[in-house]
C-alpha positions as CSV (number, residue, x, y, z in Angstrom):
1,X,-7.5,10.5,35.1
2,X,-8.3,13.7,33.2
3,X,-9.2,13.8,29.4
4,X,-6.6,15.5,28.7
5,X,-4.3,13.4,30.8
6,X,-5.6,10.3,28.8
7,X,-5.1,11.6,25.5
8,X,-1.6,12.3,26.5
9,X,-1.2,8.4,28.0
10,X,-2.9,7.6,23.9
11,X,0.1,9.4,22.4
12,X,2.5,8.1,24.5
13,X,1.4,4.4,23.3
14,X,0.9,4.7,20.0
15,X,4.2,6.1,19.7
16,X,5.7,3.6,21.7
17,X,3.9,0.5,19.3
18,X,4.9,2.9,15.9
19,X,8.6,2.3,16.9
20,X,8.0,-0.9,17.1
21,X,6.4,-1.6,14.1
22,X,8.9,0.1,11.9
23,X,11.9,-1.1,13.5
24,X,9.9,-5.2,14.0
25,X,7.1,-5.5,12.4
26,X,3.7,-6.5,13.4
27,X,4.8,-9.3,14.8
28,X,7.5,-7.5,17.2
29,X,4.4,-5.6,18.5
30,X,4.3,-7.1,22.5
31,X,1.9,-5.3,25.0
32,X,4.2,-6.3,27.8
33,X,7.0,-4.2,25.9
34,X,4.7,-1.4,25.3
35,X,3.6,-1.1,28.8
36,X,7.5,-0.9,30.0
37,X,8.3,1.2,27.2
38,X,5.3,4.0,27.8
39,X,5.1,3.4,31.4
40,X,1.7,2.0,32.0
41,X,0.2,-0.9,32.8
42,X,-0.8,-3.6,30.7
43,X,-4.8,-3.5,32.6
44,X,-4.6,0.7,31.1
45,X,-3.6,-0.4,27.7
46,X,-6.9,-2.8,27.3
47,X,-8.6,-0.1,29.0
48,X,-8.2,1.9,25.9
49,X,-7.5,-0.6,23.0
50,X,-9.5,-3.8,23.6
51,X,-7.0,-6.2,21.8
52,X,-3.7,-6.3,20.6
53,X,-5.3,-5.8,16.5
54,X,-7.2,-3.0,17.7
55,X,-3.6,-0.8,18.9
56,X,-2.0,-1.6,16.0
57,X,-4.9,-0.5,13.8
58,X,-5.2,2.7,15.7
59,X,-1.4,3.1,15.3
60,X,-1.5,2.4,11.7
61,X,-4.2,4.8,11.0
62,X,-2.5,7.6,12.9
63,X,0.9,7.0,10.6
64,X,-0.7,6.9,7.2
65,X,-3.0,10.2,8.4
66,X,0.7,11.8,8.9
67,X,2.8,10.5,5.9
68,X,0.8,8.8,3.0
69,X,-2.3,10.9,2.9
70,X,-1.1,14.4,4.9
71,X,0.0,15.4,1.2
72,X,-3.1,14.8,-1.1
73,X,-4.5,17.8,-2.5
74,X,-7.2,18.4,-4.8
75,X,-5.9,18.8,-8.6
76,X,-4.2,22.5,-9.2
77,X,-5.8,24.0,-12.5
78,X,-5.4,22.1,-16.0
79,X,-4.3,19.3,-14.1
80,X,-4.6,15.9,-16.3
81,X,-6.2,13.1,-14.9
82,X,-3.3,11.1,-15.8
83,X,-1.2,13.5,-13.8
84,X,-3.8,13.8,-10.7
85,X,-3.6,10.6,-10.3
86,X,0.3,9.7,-10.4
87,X,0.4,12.6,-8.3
88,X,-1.6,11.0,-5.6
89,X,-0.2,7.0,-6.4
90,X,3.8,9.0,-5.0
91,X,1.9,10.6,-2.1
92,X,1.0,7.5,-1.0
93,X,3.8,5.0,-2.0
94,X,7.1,6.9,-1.3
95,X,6.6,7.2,2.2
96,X,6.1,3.1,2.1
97,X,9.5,3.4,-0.1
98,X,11.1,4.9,2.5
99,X,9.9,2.9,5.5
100,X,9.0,-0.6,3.4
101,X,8.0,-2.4,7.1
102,X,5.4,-0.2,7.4
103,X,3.8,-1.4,4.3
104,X,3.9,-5.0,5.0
105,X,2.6,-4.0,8.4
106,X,-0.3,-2.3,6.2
107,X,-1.0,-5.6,4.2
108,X,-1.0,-7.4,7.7
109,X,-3.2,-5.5,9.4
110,X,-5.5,-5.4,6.2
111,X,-6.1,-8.9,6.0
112,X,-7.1,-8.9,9.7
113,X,-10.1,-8.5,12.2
114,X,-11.1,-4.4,11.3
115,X,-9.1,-4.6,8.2
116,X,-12.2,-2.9,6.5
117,X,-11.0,0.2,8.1
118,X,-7.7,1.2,6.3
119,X,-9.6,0.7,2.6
120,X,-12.1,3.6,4.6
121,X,-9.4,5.8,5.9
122,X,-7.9,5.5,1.9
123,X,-11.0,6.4,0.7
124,X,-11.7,9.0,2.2
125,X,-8.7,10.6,1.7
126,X,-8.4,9.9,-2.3
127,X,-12.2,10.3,-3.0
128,X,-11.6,14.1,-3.7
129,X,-9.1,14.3,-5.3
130,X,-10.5,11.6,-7.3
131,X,-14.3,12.9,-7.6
132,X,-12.5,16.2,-8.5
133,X,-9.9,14.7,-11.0
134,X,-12.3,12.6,-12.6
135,X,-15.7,14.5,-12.7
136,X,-15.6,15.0,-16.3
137,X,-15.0,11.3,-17.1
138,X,-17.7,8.6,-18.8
139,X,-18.7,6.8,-15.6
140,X,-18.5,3.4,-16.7
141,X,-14.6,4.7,-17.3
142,X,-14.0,6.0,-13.6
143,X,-15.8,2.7,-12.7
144,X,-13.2,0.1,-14.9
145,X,-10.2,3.0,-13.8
146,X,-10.9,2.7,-10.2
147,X,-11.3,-1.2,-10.4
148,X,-8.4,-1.8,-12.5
149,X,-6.2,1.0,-10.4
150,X,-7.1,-0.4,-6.6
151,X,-7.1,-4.4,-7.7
152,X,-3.5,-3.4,-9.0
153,X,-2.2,-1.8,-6.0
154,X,-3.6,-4.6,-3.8
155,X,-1.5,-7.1,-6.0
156,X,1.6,-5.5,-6.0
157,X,1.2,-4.9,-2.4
158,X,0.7,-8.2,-2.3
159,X,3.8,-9.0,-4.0
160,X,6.0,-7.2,-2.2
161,X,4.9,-8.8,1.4
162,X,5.3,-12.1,0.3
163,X,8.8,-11.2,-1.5
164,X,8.2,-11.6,-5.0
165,X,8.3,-7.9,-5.6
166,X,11.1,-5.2,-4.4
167,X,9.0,-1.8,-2.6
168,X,11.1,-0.1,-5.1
169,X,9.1,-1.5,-8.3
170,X,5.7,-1.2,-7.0
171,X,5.3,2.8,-7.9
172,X,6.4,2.6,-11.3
173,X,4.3,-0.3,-12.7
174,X,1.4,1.5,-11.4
175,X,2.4,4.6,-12.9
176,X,2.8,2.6,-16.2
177,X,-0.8,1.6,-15.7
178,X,-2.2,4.9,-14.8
179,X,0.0,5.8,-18.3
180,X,-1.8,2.9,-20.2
181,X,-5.3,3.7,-18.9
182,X,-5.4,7.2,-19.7
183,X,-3.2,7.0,-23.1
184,X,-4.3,6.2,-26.7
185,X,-3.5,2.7,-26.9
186,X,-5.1,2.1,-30.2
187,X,-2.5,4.2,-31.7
188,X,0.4,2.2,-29.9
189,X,-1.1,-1.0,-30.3
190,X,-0.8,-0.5,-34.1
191,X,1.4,-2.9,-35.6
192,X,4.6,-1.3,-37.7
193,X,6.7,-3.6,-39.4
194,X,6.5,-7.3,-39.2
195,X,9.8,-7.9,-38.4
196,X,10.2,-5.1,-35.8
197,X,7.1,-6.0,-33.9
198,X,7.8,-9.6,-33.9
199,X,11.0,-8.8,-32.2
200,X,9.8,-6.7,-29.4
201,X,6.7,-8.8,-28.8
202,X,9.3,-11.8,-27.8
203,X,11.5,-9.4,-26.1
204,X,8.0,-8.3,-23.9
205,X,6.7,-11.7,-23.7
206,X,10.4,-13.0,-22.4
207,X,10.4,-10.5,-19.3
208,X,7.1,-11.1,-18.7
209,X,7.8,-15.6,-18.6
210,X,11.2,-14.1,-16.6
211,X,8.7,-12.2,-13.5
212,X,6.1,-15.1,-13.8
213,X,8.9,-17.9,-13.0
214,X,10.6,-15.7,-10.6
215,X,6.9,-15.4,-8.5
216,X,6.6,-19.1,-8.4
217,X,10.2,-19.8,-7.5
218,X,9.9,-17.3,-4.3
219,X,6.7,-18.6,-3.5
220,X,7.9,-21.9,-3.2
221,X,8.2,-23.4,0.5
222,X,11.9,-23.7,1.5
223,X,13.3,-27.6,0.7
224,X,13.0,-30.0,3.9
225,X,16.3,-31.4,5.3
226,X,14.3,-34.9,4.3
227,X,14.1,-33.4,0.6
228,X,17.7,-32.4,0.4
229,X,19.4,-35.5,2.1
């Protein structure tokens, strides 16, 4: 088989194992259904992806490249950094909004063998923008700011696959932290009147206990028969 031929048997998989993942997940992804489905054999698929992770890591890599990071551009003129990067956090998370399987096919694939390779591909596709945005910054700031900003995504990533969190509320708490990082918060912090800032501390701290208790409830295992009878 040509190169060019082979390329085209490449495509032909990967789109077959793309469908799949967004209609099933990674766990609907079955070579025997992607052979049928693309028309090879299952002895040309291990040909060109040595395991079942591997495909599906491929896959993944080829759908991010066309819808989370095929809009990130370097900051426009006068751009804030606060505005670079909320910019590049909706580039990357409404596509996931729209097509929410993908993203727990992400934190699936993430956590196994070659994982390493989607925190590369993100890299190297927000280190630009980033270097570019941020090139005028203290560096111990970037450092905390990058820390803070990718330990915060992983969580509410994380959140959202195991159903604590809907895909709906993971782009505007990390906007609200890119906000919070880049704001005055001295200023805010200040207290104004006793009364007032009592109130709206135990109005904070109640929605806070409420998102806490509803994590742990979710993450509970589901009651035996035993347990219920």
């Amino acid at each position: 088989m040509g190169r060019e031929q082979e390329s085209e048997v490449t495509a032909r998989i990967l789109a077959v194992v793309l469908e799949l993942l967004a209609a099933d997940g990674y766990n609907g992804v079955h070579l025997r259904t992607v052979a049928s489905r693309a028309h090879v054999s299952l002895t040309r698929i291990y040909k060109l992806f040595p395991t079942r992770d591997e495909l599906i890591l491929v896959a993944l890599e080829q759908w991010m490249a066309e819808h989370a990071y095929a809009e990130v551009e370097l900051p426009v003129p006068a751009e804030s950094v606060r505005d670079a990067l909320t910019r590049v956090l909706r580039c990357v998370f409404e596509p996931w909004e729209r097509n929410p399987t993908m993203l727990e096919v992400y934190h699936h694939a993430r956590s196994g063998p070659g994982g390493q390779r989607l925190d590369q591909q993100g890299l190297a596709a927000v280190m630009p923008v980033a270097v570019d945005a941020l090139r005028d910054l203290d560096p111990e700031y970037i450092h905390d700011l990058a820390i803070i900003l990718t330990n915060m995504a992983l969580a509410l990533i994380s959140r959202f696959a195991t159903g604590t969190l809907e895909i709906t509320g993971i782009l505007p708490i990390l906007e609200r932290t890119v906000y919070r990082l880049t704001a005055d918060n001295e200023t805010a912090s200040k207290q104004r009147t006793a009364s007032h800032a009592e109130g709206q501390i135990n109005a904070s701290l109640a929605d806070v206990s409420e998102s806490l208790g509803q994590m742990v409830t979710r993450a509970q295992p589901p009651e035996s028969h035993a347990n219920r009878a």
